[in-house]
VOSETI-334018 format. One line per 5 residues: number of its first residue (from 1); their letters; for each residue x, y, z of C-alpha. Coordinates in steps of 0.25 Angstrom, whole numbers, plus 2048, in hexadecimal, padded with zeros to 3 digits. Layout:
<rs>
NUM> A> X/Y/Z; ... $
</rs>
This chain:
<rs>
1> XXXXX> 810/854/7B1; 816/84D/7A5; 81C/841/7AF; 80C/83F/7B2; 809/83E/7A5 $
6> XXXXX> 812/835/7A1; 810/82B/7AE; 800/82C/7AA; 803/828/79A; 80C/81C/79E $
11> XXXXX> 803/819/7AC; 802/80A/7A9; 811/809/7AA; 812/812/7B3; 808/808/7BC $
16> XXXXX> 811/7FD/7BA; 81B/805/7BE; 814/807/7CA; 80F/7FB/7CE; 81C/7F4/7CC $
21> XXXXX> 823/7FF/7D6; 818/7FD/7E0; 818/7EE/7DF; 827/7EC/7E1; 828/7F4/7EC $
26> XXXXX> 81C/7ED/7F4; 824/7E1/7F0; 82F/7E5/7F6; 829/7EC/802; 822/7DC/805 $
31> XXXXX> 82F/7D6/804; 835/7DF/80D; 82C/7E0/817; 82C/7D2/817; 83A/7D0/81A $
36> XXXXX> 838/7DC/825; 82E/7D3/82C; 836/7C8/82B; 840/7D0/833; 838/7D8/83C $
41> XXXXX> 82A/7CD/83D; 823/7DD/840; 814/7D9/83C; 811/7E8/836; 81C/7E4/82C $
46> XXXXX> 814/7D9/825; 808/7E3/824; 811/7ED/81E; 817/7E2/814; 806/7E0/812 $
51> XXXXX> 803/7EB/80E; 80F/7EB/802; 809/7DF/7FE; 7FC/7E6/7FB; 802/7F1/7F6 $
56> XXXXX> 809/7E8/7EC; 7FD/7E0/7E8; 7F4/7ED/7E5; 7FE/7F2/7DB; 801/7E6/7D5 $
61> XXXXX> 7F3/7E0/7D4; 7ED/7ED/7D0; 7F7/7EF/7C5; 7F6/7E1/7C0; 7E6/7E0/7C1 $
66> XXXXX> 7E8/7EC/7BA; 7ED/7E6/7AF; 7E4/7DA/7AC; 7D8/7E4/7AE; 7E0/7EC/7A2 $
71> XXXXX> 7E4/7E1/799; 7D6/7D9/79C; 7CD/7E5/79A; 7C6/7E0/7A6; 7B9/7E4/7AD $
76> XXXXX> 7B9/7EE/7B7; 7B6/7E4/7C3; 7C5/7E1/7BF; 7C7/7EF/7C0; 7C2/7EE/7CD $
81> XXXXX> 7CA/7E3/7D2; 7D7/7EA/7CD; 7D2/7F5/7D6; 7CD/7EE/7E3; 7DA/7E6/7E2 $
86> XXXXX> 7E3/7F3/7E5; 7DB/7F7/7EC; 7D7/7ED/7F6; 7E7/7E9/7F6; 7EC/7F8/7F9 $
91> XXXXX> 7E2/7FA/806; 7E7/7ED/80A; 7F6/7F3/80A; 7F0/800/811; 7EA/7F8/81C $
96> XXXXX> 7F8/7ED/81E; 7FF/7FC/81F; 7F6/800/82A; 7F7/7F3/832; 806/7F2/830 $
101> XXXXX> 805/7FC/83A; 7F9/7F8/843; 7FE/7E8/842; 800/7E8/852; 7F1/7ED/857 $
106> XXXXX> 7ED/7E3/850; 7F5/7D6/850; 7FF/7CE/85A; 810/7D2/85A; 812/7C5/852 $
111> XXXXX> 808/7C9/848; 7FD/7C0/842; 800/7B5/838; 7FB/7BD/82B; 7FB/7C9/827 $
116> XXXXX> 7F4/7CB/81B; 7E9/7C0/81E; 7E4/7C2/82D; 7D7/7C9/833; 7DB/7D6/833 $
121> XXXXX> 7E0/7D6/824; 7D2/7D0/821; 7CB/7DC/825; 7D5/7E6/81D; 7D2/7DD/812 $
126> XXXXX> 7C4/7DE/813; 7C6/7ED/815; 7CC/7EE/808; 7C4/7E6/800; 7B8/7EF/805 $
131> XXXXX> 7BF/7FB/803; 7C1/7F6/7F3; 7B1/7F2/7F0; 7AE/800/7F8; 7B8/808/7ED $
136> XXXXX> 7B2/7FE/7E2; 7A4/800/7E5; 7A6/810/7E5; 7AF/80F/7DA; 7BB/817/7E3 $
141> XXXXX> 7C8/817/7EA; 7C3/81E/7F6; 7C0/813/801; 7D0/80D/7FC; 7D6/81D/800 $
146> XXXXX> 7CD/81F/80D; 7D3/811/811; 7E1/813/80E; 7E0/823/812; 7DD/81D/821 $
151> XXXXX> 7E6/811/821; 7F1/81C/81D; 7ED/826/827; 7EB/81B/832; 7FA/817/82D $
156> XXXXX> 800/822/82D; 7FC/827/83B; 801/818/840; 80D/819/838; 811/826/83E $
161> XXXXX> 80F/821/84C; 817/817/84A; 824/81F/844; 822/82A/851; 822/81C/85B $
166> XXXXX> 82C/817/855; 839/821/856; 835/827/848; 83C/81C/840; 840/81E/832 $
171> XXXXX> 837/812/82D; 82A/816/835; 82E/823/830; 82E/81F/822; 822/816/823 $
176> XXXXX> 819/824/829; 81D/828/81C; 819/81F/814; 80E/81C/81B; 808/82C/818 $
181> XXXXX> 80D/82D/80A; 805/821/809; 7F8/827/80E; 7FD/835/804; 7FC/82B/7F9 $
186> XXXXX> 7EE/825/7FC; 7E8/834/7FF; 7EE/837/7F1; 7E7/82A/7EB; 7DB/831/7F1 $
191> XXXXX> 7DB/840/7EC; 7E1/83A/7DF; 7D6/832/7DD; 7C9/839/7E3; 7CC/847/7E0 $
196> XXXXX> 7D6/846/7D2; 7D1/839/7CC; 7DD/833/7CC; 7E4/83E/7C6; 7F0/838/7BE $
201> XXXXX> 7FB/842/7C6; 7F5/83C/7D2; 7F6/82F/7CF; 803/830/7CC; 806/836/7D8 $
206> XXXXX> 801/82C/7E1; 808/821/7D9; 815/828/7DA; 812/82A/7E9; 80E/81B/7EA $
211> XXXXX> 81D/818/7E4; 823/820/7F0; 81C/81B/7FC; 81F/80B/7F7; 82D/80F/7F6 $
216> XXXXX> 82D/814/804; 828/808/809; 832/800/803; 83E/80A/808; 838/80A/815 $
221> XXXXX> 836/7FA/814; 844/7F8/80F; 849/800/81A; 841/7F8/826; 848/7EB/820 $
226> XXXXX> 855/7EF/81E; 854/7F5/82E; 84D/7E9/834; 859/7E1/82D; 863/7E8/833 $
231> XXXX> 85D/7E7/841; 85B/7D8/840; 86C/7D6/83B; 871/7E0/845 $
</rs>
């Protein structure tokens, strides 16, 4: 109880904090990914590496809009900007997660020539922003956790087909995992904030959670590379 307390006094540092760990380790995640596409040119790998690269920006732009809306005294249309930006950057993550793994329904074996500025992206961007004037115009997060809640379930389901085809590897293993604890964390963000308010104890809970599941996809990241290596130098 006192550790709560204690995080909710100092929570401004605490966000640094926060946002520095969880931008570090979507940095790190992109450069490896990258590397590990280089090595392995597996399309689904650069819609992975995507969806860090959205998960970096949300963090970073919302922590730094954050600040000019603090120091500024802005209006609260800037308020809204800081909010549409993580938001619309977040689902943009949850959608390049999903398509990491439905890449081949929908594209040639070779892949097509962008992957973040192509047809099908266009609609998931415009999905996202009409999800973010929906949430503003009610004045809510609902239409954001509905949205991520069945990306998550949808990837979930994929994810675990995919480790039962595929001899049960460790990695696809590991990626199941992740890949629930992130759907736990987004149906904690909704109990959290529909039915608690955004309790403080929950919210902390959710951060803490967040912590874990980046460091995961970084293990299981860091793991994949150092195995691809090996396989390309023996």
């Amino acid at each position: 109880m006192y550790l709560y307390e204690f995080v909710w006094e100092n929570k401004e540092i605490f966000k640094l904090v926060y946002t520095l760990i969880i931008g570090l380790i979507c940095f790190f995640i992109v450069l490896r990914t990258h590397r590990l596409f280089k090595l392995s040119s597996h399309q689904g790998i650069r819609y992975f590496r995507n969806a860090f690269f959205f998960y970096g920006l949300a963090f970073i732009m919302r922590y730094i809009l954050g600040i000019v809306y603090f120091l500024e005294n802005e209006s609260g249309l800037y308020q809204f900007l800081i909010k549409g930006v993580f938001e619309f950057f977040l689902i943009m993550a949850g959608f390049s997660l999903l398509y990491s793994l439905l890449w081949r329904k929908f594209e040639p074996e070779r892949g097509i020539h962008s992957s973040l500025f192509n047809l099908r992206f266009a609609f998931f961007y415009l999905l996202a922003l009409i999800v973010v004037v929906l949430d503003y115009l009610w004045a809510t997060y609902f239409f954001m956790f509905l949205l991520q809640i069945i990306l998550f379930i949808s990837a979930s389901i994929i994810s675990y087909a995919n480790y039962k085809q595929s001899e049960k590897s460790g990695f696809l293993r590991l990626y199941f995992i992740v890949i629930v604890l992130n759907l736990i964390a987004w149906l904690a963000n909704f109990l959290v904030a529909t039915f608690f308010d955004w309790h403080r104890g929950g919210v902390i809970g959710i951060y803490v959670l967040n912590i874990i599941i980046f460091f995961l996809f970084l293990y299981g990241v860091i793991s994949a590379t150092k195995k691809q290596k090996q396989l390309k130098n023996g």
